[in-house]
N, C-alpha and C positions, 0 to 999 in steps of 0.2 A: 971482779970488775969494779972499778970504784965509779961509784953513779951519784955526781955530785950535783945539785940544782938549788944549791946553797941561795941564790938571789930571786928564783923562778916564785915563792910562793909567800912574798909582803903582801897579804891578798888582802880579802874583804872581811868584814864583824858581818856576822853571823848568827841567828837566834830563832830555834822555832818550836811547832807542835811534834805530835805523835802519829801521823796521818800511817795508812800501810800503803808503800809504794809498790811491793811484788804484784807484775800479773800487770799495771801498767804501763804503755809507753813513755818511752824516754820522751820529754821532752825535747821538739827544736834547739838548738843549742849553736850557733855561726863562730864559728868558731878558726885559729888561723895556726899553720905552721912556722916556726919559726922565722920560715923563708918565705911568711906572707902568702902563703898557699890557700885558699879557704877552705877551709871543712866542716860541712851540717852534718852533727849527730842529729838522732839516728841514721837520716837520711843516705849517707854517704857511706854508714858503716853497712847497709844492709846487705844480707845475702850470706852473713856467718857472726858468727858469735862475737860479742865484742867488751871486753873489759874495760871502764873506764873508773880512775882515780882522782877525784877532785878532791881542790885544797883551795883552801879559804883563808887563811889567816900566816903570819909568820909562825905563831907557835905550833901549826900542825903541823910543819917540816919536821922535826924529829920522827912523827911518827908515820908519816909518808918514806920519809927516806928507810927505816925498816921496812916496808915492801920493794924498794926496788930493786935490789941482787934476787929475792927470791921470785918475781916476776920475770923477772929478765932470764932467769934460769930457765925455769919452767912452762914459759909461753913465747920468749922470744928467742932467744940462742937457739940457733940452727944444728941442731942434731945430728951427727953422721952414724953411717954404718949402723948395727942393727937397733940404735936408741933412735934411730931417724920413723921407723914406724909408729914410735909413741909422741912424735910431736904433734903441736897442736895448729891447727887453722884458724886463727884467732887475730879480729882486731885488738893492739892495747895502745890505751892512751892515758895518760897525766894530763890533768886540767887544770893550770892554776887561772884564777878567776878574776881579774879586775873589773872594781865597778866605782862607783860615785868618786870621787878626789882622785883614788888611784887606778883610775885608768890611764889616765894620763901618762902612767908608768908601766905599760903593754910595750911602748917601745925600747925604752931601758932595759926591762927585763929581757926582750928575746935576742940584743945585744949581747947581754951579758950570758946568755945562756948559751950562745955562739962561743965563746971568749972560756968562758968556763965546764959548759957540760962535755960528760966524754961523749963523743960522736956518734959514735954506735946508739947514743940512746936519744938522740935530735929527731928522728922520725917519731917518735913515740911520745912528743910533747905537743900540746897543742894548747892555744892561750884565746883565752873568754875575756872578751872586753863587750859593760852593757850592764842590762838591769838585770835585779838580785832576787827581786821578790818571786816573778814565776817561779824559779827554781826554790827558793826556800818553802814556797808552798808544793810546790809537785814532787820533790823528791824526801822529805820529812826531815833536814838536817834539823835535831836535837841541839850541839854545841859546836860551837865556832872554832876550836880549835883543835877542832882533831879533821883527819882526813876522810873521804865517803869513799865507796869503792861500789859498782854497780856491776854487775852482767846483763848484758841485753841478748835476748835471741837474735834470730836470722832476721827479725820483722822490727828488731826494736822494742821491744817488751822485755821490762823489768823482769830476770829471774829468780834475781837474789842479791843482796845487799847489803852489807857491812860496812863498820867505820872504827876507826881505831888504829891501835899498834899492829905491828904483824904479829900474828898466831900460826901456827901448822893446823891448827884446827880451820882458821879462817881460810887459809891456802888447800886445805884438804875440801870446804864447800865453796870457792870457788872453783875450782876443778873439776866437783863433781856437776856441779849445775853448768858447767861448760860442756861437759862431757855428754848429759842427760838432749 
C-alpha cells in the first residue's frame, strides 16, 4: 500500500525533558478529521485500546512514514478467513501537530492530504491545531524531529511508548502492550 502524507507533517520545533510518561493519562488533545470531524483524545478513543503517532516537525516524516505499511498491516487491514481471529480491536491515529505561525496551515494541509493521501488511510489521520507546551510537558518529547508513538488503555492511560524509526522490536512492544 503506498501511504504517502508527504505534506501532512510541516509541523512544530520541538524540545524537552526526561519526565516518565507510562501509567499516565493521555492528555486532552481536540483534535479534527480531515473532514472537520472533532475528535478528543482520550476521550473519544475510550472503551479499547488506542495507538497514537505524533509528528512535530517536517524532518520526522521520514521516520513516521516507516511505520505506516507496518501499522496498517497489523492493526488496520481487515483480515479474512482464519487470520480474521488474530486481528486486532484497536483505535490508530497519526497526529500531525500545528501550533504558533503554523497553524494557520491545518487547513492546507488537510487539503492536500485529501488530494494526496491514499484513502484507505484518511480515517486514521487526525490534525492538532493549539498550544505546544501542555504536551511537551505531559508526554516527555526529548527531540523535535523524530516521531512519538503512544498506547493508551481502555481508560486512556499511557501503556507504553516510543519514538523513532520503525523497529520489529518496536512493533513486537506495541503489540504486546496492546495485547496485555
Amino acid at each position: 500500500m503506498k501511504a504517502r502524507l508527504t505534506l501532512l507533517f510541516i509541523i512544530v520545533i520541538l524540545s524537552t525533558g526526561n519526565a516518565q510518561v507510562i501509567g499516565s493519562t493521555f492528555p486532552e488533545m481536540k483534535t479534527e478529521t480531515v473532514n472537520d470531524k472533532p475528535v478528543v483524545l482520550p476521550q473519544d478513543t475510550k472503551g479499547k485500546y488506542t495507538l497514537l503517532g505524533l509528528a512535530y516537525s517536517k524532518k520526522s516524516e521520514e521516520e513516521l512514514n516507516s511505520w505506516f505499511n507496518p501499522i496498517f498491516s497489523k492493526f488496520i487491514r481487515k483480515q479474512e478467513g482464519m487470520l480474521a481471529s488474530f486481528a486486532y480491536d484497536v483505535n490508530v491515529y497519526f497526529v500531525p501537530m500545528f501550533t504558533g505561525v503554523n497553524a494557520a496551515a491545518t487547513g492546507t494541509a488537510k487539503k492536500k492530504a485529501l488530494k494526496n493521501t491514499d484513502p484507505q488511510l484518511l480515517p486514521y489521520i487526525l490534525f492538532y491545531r493549539g498550544e505546544l507546551k501542555k504536551y511537551k510537558e505531559a508526554l516527555d518529547f526529548e527531540k523535535r524531529d523524530i516521531p512519538y508513538f503512544f498506547v493508551l488503555d481502555a481508560e486512556g492511560k499511557i501503556v507504553y511508548a516510543t519514538s523513532g524509526a520503525f523497529s520489529e522490536a518496536k512493533m513486537d512492544a506495541l503489540e504486546e502492550a496492546i495485547q496485555d
